[in-house]
C-alpha positions as CSV (number, residue, x, y, z in Angstrom):
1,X,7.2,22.6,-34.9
2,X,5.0,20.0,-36.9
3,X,1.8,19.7,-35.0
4,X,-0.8,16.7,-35.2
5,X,-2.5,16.9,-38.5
6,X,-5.9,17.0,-37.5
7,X,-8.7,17.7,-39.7
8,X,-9.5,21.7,-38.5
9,X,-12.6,23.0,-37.3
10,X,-14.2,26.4,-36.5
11,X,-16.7,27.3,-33.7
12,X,-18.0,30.7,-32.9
13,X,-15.6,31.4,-30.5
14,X,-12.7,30.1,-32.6
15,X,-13.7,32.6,-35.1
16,X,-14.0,35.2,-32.9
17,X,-10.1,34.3,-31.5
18,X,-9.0,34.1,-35.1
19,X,-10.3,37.5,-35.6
20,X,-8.5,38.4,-32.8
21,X,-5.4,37.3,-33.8
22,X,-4.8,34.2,-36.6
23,X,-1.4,32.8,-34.2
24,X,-4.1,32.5,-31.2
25,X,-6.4,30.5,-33.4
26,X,-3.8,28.8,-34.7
27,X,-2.6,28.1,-31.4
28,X,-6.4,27.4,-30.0
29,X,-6.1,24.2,-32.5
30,X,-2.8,22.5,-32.4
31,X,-1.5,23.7,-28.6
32,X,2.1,24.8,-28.6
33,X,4.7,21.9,-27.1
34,X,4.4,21.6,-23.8
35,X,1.4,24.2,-23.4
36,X,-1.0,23.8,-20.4
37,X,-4.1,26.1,-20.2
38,X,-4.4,26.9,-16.9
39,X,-8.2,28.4,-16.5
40,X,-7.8,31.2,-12.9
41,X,-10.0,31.2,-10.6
42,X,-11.2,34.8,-11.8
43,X,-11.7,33.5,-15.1
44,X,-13.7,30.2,-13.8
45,X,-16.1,32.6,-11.8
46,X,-16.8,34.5,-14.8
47,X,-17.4,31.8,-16.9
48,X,-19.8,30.5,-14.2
49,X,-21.7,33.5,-14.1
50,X,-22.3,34.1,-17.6
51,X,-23.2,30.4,-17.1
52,X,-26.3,32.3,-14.5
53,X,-27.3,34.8,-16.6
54,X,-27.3,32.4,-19.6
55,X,-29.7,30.5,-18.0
56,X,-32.1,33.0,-16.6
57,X,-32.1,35.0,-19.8
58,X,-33.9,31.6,-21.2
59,X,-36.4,32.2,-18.6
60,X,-37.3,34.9,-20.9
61,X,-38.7,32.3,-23.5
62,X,-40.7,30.6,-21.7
63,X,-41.7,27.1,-23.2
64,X,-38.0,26.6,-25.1
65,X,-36.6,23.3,-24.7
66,X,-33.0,22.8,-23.8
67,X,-30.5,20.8,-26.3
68,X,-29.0,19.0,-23.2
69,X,-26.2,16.9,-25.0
70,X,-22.7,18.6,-24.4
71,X,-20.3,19.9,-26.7
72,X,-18.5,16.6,-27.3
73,X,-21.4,15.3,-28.5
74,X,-22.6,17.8,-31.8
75,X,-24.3,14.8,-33.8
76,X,-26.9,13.8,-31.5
77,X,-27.1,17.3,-30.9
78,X,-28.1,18.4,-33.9
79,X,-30.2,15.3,-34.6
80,X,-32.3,16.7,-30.9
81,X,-32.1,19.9,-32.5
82,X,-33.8,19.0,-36.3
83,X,-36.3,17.1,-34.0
84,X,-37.2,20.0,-31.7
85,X,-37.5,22.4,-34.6
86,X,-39.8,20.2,-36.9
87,X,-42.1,20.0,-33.4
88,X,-44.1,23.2,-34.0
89,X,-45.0,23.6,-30.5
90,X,-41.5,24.4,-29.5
91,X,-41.0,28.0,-29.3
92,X,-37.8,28.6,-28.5
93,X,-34.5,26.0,-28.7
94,X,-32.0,26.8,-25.9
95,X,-28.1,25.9,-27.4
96,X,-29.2,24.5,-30.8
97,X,-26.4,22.9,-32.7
98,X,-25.7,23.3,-36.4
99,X,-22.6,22.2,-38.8
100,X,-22.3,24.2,-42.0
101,X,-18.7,23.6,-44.0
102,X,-16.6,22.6,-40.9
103,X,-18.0,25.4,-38.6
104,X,-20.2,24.0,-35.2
105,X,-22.1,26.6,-33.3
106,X,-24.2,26.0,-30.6
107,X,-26.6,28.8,-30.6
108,X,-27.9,30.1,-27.1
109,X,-31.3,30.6,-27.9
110,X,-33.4,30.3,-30.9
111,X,-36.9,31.7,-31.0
112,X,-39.7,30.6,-33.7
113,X,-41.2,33.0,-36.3
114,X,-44.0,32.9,-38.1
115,X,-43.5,31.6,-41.5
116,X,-40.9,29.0,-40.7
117,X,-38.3,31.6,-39.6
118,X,-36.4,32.3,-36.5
119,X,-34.8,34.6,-34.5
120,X,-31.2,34.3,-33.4
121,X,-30.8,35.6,-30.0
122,X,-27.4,35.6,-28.2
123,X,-26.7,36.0,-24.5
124,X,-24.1,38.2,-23.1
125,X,-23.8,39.3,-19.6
126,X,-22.4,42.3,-20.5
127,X,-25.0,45.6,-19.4
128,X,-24.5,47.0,-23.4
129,X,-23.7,46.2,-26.7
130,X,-19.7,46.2,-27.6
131,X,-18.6,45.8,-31.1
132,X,-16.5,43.0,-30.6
133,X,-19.3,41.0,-29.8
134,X,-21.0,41.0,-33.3
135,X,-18.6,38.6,-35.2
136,X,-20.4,36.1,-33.3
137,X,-24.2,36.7,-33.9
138,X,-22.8,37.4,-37.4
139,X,-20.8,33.8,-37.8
140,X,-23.6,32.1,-36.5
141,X,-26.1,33.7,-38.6
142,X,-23.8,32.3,-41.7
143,X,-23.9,28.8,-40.2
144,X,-27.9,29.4,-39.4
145,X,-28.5,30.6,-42.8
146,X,-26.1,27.7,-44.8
147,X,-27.7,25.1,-42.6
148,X,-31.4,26.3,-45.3
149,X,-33.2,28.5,-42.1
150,X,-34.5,31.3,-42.5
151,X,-32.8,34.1,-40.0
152,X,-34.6,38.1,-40.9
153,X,-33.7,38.3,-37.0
154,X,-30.3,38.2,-34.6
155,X,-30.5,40.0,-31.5
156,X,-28.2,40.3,-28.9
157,X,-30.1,39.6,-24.9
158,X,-27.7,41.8,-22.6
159,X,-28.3,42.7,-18.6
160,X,-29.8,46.2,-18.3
161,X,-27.4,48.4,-16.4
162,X,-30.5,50.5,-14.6
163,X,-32.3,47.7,-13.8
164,X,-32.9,48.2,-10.0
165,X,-33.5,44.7,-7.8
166,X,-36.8,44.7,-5.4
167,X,-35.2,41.6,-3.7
168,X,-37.9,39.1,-4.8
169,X,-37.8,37.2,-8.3
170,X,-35.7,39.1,-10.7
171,X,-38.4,41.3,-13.8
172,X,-36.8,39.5,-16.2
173,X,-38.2,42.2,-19.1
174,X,-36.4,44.8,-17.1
175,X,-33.3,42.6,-16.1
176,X,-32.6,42.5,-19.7
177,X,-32.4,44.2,-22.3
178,X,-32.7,43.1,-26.1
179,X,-31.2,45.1,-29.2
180,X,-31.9,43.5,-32.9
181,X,-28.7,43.9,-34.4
182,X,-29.3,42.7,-38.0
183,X,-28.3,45.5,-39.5
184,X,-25.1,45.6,-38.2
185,X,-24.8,41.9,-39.1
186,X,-25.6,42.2,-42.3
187,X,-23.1,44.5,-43.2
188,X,-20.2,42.4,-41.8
189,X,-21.9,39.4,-43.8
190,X,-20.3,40.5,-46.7
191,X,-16.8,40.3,-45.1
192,X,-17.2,36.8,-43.9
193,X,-16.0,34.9,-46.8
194,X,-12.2,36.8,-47.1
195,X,-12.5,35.8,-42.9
196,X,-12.9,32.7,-43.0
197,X,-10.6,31.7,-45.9
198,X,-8.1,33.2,-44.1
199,X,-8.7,31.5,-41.2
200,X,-9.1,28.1,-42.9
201,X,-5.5,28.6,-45.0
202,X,-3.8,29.2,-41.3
203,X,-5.2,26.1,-39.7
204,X,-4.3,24.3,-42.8
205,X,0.0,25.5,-42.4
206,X,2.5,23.2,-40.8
207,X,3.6,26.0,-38.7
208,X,2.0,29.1,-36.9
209,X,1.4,32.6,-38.6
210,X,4.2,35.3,-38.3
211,X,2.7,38.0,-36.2
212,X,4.3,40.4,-34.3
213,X,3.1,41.0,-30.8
214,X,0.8,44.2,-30.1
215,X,-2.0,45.3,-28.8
216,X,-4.6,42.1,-30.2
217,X,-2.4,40.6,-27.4
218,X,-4.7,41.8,-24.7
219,X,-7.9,43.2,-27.0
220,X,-10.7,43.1,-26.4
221,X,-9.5,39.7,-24.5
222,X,-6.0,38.7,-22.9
223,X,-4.6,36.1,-25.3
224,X,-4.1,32.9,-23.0
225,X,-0.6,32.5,-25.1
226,X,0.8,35.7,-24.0
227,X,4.3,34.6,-22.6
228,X,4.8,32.8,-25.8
229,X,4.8,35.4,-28.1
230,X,5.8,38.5,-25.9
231,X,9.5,38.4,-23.1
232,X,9.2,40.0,-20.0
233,X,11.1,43.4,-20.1
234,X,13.9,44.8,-18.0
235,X,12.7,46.7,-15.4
236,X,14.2,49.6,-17.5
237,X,12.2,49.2,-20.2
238,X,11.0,53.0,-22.1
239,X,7.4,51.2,-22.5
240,X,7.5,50.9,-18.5
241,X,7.8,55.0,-18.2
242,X,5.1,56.0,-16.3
243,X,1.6,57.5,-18.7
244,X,4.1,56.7,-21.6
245,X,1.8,57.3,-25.0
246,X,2.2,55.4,-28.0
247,X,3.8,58.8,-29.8
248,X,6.7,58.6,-27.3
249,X,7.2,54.8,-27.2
250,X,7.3,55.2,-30.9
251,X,9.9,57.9,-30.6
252,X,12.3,56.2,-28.5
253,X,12.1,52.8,-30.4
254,X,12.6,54.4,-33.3
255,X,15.8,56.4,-32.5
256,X,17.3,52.8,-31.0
257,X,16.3,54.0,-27.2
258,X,15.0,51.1,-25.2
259,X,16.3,52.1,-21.5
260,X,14.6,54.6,-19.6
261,X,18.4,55.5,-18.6
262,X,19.2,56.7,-22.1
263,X,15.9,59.1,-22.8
264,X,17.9,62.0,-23.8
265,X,17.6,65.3,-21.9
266,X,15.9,67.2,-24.3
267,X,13.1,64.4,-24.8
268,X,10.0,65.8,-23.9
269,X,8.9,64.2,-20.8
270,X,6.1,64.8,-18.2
271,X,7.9,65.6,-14.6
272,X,6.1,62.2,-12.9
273,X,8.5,60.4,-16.4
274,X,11.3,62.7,-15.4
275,X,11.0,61.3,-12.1
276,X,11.0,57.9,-13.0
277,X,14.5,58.5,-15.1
278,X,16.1,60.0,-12.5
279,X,14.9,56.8,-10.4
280,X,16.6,54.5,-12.8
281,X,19.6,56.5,-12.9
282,X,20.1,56.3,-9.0
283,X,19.3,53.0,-9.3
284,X,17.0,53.7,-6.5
285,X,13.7,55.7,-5.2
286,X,13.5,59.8,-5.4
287,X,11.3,61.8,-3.0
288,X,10.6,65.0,-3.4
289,X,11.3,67.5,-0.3
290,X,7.3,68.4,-0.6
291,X,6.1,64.9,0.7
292,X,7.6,65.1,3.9
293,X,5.4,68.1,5.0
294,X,2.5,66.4,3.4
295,X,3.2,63.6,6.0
296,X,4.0,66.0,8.7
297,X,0.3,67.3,8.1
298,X,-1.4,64.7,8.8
299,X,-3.0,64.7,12.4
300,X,-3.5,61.9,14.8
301,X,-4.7,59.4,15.4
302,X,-4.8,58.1,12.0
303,X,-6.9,55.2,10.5
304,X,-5.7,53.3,7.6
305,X,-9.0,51.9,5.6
306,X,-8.7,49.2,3.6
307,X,-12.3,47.9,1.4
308,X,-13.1,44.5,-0.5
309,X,-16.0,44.2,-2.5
310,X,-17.7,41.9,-4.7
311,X,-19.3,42.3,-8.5
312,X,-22.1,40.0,-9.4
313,X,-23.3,40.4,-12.9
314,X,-27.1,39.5,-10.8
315,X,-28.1,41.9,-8.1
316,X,-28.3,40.1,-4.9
317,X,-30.2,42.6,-2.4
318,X,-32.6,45.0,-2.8
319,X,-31.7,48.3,-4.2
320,X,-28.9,46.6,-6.1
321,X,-28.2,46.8,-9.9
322,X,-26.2,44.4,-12.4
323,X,-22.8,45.0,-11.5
324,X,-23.3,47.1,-8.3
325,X,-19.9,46.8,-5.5
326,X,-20.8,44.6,-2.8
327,X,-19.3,45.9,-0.1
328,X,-18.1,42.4,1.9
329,X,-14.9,43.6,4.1
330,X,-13.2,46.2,5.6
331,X,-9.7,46.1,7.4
332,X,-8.9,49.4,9.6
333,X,-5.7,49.6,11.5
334,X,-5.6,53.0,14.4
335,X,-2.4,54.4,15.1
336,X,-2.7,57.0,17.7
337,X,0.7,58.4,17.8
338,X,3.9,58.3,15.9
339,X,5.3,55.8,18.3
340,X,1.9,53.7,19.2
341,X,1.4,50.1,17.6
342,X,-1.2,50.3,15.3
343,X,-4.8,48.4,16.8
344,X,-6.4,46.1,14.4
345,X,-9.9,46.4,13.9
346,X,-12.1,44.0,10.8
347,X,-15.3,43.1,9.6
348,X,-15.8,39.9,6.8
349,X,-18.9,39.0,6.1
350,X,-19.4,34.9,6.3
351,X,-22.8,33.9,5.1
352,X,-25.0,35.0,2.3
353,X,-27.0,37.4,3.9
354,X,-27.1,40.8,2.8
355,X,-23.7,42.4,4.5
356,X,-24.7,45.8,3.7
357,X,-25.8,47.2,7.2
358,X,-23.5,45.0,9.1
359,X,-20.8,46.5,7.4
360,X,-21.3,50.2,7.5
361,X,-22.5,50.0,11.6
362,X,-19.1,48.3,12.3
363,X,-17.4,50.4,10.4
364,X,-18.5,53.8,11.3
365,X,-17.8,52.5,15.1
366,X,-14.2,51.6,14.5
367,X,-13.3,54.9,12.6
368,X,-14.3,57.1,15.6
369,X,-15.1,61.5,14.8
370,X,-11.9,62.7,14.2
371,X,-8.4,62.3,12.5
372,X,-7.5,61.2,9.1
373,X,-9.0,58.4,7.4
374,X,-6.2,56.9,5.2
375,X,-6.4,55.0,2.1
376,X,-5.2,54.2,-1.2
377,X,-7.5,55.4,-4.4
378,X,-9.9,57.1,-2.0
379,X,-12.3,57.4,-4.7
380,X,-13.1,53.9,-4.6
381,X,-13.6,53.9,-0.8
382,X,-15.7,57.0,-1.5
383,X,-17.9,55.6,-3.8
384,X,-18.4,52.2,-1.7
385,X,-19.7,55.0,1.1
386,X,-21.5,56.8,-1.3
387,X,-23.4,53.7,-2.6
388,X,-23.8,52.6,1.2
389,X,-25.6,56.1,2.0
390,X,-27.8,55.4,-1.1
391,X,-29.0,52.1,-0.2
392,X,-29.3,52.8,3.8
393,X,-30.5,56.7,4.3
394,X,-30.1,56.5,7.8
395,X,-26.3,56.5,8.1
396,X,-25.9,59.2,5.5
397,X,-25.1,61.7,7.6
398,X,-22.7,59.8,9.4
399,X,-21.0,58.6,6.0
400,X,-20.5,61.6,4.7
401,X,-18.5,62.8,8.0
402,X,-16.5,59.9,7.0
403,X,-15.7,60.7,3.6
404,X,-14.9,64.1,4.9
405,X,-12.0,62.6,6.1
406,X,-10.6,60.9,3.5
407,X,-6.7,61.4,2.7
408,X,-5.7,59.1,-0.3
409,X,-2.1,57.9,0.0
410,X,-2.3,57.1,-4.3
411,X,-1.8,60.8,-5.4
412,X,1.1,61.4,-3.0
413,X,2.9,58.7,-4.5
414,X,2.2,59.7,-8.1
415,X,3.4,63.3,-7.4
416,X,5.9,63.0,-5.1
417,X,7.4,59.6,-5.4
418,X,9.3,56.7,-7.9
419,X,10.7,53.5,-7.4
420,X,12.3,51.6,-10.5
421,X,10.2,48.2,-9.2
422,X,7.4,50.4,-9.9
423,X,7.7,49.2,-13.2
424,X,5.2,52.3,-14.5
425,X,2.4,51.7,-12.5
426,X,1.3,53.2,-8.9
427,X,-0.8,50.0,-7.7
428,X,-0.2,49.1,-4.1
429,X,0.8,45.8,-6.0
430,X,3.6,47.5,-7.4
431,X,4.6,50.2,-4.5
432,X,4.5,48.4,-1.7
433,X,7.0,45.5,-2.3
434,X,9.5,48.1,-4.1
435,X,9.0,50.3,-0.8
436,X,8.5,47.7,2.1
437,X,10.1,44.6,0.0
438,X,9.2,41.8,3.1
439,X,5.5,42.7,2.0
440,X,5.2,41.5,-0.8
441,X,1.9,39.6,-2.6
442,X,3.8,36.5,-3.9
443,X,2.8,33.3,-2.1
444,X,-0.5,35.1,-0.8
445,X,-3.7,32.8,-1.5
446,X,-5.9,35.9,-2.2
447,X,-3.4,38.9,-3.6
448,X,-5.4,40.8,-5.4
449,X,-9.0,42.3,-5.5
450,X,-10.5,39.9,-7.9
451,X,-10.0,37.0,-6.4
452,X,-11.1,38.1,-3.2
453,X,-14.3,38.4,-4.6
454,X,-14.1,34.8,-5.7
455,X,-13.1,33.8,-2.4
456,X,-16.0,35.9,-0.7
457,X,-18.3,33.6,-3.1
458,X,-17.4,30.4,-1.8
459,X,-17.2,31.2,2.0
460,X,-21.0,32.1,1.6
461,X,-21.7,29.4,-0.5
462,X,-22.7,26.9,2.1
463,X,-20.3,24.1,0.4
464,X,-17.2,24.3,2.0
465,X,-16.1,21.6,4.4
466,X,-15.3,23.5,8.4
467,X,-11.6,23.4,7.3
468,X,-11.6,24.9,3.8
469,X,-13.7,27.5,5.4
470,X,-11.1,28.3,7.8
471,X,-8.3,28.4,5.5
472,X,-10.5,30.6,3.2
473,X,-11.6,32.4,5.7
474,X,-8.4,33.4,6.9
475,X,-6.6,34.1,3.4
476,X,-8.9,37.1,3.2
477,X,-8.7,38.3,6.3
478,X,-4.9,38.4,5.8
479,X,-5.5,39.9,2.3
480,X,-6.9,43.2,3.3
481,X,-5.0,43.2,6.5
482,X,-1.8,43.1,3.9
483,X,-3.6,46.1,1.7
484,X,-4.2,48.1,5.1
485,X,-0.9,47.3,7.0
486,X,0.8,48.1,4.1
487,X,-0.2,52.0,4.2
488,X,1.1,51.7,7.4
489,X,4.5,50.6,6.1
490,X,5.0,53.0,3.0
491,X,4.1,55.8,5.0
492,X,7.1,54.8,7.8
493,X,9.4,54.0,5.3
494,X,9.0,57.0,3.4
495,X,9.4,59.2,6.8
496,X,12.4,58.0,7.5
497,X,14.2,58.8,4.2
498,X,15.8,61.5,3.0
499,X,14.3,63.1,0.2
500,X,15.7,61.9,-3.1
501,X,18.0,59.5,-1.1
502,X,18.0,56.0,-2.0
503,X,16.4,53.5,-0.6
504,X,17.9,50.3,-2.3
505,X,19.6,49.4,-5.5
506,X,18.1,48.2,-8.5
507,X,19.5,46.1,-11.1
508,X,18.9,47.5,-14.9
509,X,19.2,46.3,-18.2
510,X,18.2,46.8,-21.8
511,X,14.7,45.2,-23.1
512,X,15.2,42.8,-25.8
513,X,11.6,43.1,-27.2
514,X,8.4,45.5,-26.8
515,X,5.8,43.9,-25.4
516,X,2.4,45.6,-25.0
517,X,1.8,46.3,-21.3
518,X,-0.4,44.1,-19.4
519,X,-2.7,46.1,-16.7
C-alpha cells in the first residue's frame, strides 16, 4: 500500500504514539485502506473529562489568557500566541501554539518568569506522576526551547489523590498537585534527536514499519489499530491458559505448542491450567465434586447483589476524593427456596443529586438480616459498603452486618470450575455466556461496567430528551438486572450437572498467531 504523500508532521501526542510503537505513528498519519476510527463512548467521556480538569487546573493561574483558535488553525494561533507573550501583563498562556522543524504543540499552560522565561506546565488528570507521561513535557520543551524561549521550568499539574471534597468550590491548591520534572526532562533531552529521526525516516517510507505485535500493543495505551496487526486466536490458544506467565507462553511457542490440547503431561502447570486442559480436551466444562457441597451450603433465602458505580476524575459530594466509586445502582434478586421465583428488587439513581444515602437505605431494606448475600468479586461490593460506612457513620453498623454476609461466587468458579469459552479469564463477561449461553452481553446497550458509568452521566445530565431518557434509563436497569440474574443462572446450571460432565461442546483449533492478550 502507497499512501497519499503528504508532507508529515509531528505533534506531542504523535510523538508520544511513535514512541509507543513507529507502525501506530505510521498508521496515525497515512490511515490504513479502508480504516475508520471509531472513538467509544468510554473513551469520549474520558476525553471530556480530562477536558474538566484541563480547564479548572487553569483556574490555578489566575489572569492567563486562553489561545482560543482550534487545532486546525495553528498560524493564527501562534500569531495570538507571540502577541499574548510580548504583552507583559499576561501571566500565564492557556494552550499556546508553537512550530519548531515540522513539530506543532499546543502547550496547556504556560506561566511567565522573571527574566523573560517561562514555565511549562502540563495538565494530566492522572492523581500521580507515570513515566510514560514525560516524553511529552520533554518534546514540548524541545519545540519551546527551538522556538528561542527560555524554559529552566516544566512541571507536570496532576489531581491529588487525598484531596478530600467539602462540597463547595473545589481548593484548587489542594485539588492538585504540581511536581517540577526538569530533571527528568533533561535527561531524556539528550535522546530526543536519535527519536525523532527515527520517527521522521518512518513517516517519510512508502510503506509501514515491520513490527511484530507485542505488548506496545496495549502499553501504556491500547493501540486504536489493534485488529490490524494482531488475529483473533482459537479459543485453544496456550496464551488463553488461565494466569499463563510469559516463561510458559515462551516454553510452549518455542517447542511448536500452540493448543492448550497439546501441553504435554509433564509441563508444569498450576491445577486451575490443568483444569482448563482437561476442559479443552472434553471439549466441554469440568466441575470438580467439591463445588456441589459448597452450593449445598449455602442457606436460604439467598440474595444475589449486583453494584454499578461511577468514577469522576472531580469529586462530586462531600467527603469525596478524585477518583472515589460513586455508588449509582444496585440490582438484588431474593430467592427464598430452591424452587421459589426469584423477586426483583432495584435502586438507579436519576438526577444529579448526591445518591449516596438513597442508595444504602434502599438497600439495606431489600437485603433483610439473614441468609447469604451473593455476588461476584465481593471485594468490590465490600469496598463500595466500606466507603458507604465511611462517608454516612450512621449505617455502619448495619453495613457491616451486610458484609458479614458476603459469599462471592468469583473464587468458586476459579477453584472449582472451567469452560473453554472462558477463553482464560473468570469475568462474568466470559462465564456466564459459556455457562448460561442465551445470556449473553452481545446486542446489550450498556454491557459492561464502564459504560454504565457513561450512561449514569447522561441520565443526570439534564439534556436528554423524555425518550432518550427512557431508553437510557432502561438499558441500565437491564444491565445490572443481566449481571445479578445471571448469578442466579450459573449457580442453577452448575447444580444440575454432574461434576466433570459436560455441559456443551466446543469447537477447537490451532492459533495462527500470538497476540498479546487484551484485558
Amino acid at each position: 500500500m502507497t499512501p497519499y504523500r503528504r508532507k508529515p508532521t509531528l505533534s506531542k501526542t504523535r510523538f508520544c504514539t511513535g514512541l509507543q510503537c513507529l507502525k501506530r505513528l505510521y498508521w496515525s498519519f497515512y490511515k490504513p485502506e479502508g480504516f475508520v476510527e471509531e472513538i467509544t463512548p468510554q473513551q469520549q467521556a474520558i476525553f471530556d473529562q480530562g477536558h474538566e480538569v484541563g480547564i479548572l487546573a487553569q483556574k490555578r493561574f489566575p489572569g492567563g489568557v486562553l489561545v482560543g483558535e482550534d487545532y486546525t488553525r495553528q498560524a493564527a494561533a501562534e500569531k495570538r500566541t507571540q502577541s499574548l507573550m510580548a504583552d507583559s501583563n499576561v501571566p500565564a498562556i492557556y494552550e499556546a501554539a508553537f512550530t519548531f522543524e515540522g513539530i506543532r504543540i499546543r502547550a496547556d499552560i504556560l506561566e511567565r518568569l522573571p527574566c523573560n522565561c517561562w514555565r511549562l506546565v502540563e495538565v494530566k488528570s492522572s492523581t500521580g506522576v507515570k513515566d510514560y507521561q514525560l516524553p511529552d513535557l520533554t518534546i514540548q520543551k524541545h519545540v519551546l526551547e527551538g522556538c528561542g524561549l527560555t524554559v529552566p521550568s516544566a512541571c507536570l499539574l496532576h489531581l491529588n489523590r487525598e484531596y478530600v471534597h467539602d462540597g463547595g468550590d473545589y481548593d484548587l491548591d489542594g485539588l492538585f498537585t504540581q511536581e517540577d520534572m526538569t530533571d527528568a526532562v533533561t535527561e531524556r533531552m539528550s535522546d530526543l534527536p536519535e527519536q525523532l529521526a527515527q520517527q521522521w525516516e518512518v513517516l517519510g517510507q512508502a510503506t509501514p514499519p515491520d513490527i511484530t505485535p507485542g505488548r506496545q500493543c496495549l502499553e501504556p495505551y491500547e493501540c486504536e489499530f489493534y485488529d490490524l496487526c494482531n488475529e483473533e486466536p482459537a479459543e485453544d490458544w496456550v496464551g488463553l491458559l488461565p494466569k499463563i506467565s510469559e516463561t510458559q507462553l515462551s516454553l510452549l511457542l518455542d517447542s511448536g505448542v500452540k493448543s492448550i490440547v497439546d501441553i504435554p503431561e509433564g509441563f508444569r502447570l498450576t491445577a486451575v491450567q490443568k483444569r482448563a486442559r482437561k476442559a479443552h480436551e472434553v471439549g466441554g466444562i469440568v466441575m470438580e465434586p467439591r463445588l456441589q457441597s459448597e452450593l449445598d451450603n449455602l442457606d436460604w433465602p439467598r440474595y444475589f447483589m449486583d453494584f454499578e458505580t461511577h468514577m469522576p476524575a472531580l469529586p462530586r459530594f462531600a467527603g469525596m476524593r478524585p477518583y472515589d466509586q460513586l455508588p449509582f445502582q444496585w440490582c438484588v434478586y431474593v430467592q427464598e427456596s430452591p424452587k421459589a421465583n426469584p423477586s426483583l428488587h432495584e435502586y438507579l439513581a436519576e438526577n444529579a443529586q448526591d445518591p449516596r444515602e438513597d442508595f444504602i437505605t434502599s438497600l439495606l431494606k431489600a437485603l433483610g438480616d439473614e441468609g447469604p448475600i451473593i455476588t461476584y468479586n465481593a471485594p468490590f461490593e465490600s469496598g463500595r459498603l466500606s466507603d458507604l460506612a465511611g462517608w454516612l457513620p450512621h449505617h455502619a453498623k448495619a453495613i457491616a452486618a451486610v458484609q458479614d454476609r458476603l459469599w462471592d461466587l468469583l473464587p468458586m468458579m476459579r477453584e472449582y470450575v472451567y469452560h473453554p469459552g472462558f477463553k482464560g479469564s473468570f469475568s462474568l463477561k466470559t462465564v456466564l455466556p459459556s455457562l448460561v449461553p442465551e445470556m449473553a452481553y452481545e446486542g446489550m446497550e450498556v454491557a459492561k461496567g464502564s459504560m454504565a458509568g457513561v450512561v449514569y452521566d447522561r441520565l443526570i445530565s439534564g439534556t436528554l430528551s423524555p425518550n432518550e431518557y427512557a431508553r437510557q434509563r432502561k438499558a441500565l436497569l437491564e444491565y445490572c438486572r443481566q449481571d445479578t440474574m445471571g448469578m442466579v443462572k450459573i449457580i442453577e446450571s452448575l447444580g444440575g450437572l454432574v461434576p466433570e460432565g459436560l455441559l456443551t461442546k466446543s469447537r477447537v483449533g490451532v492459533a495462527p498467531s500470538a497476540p498479546p492478550a487484551r484485558s
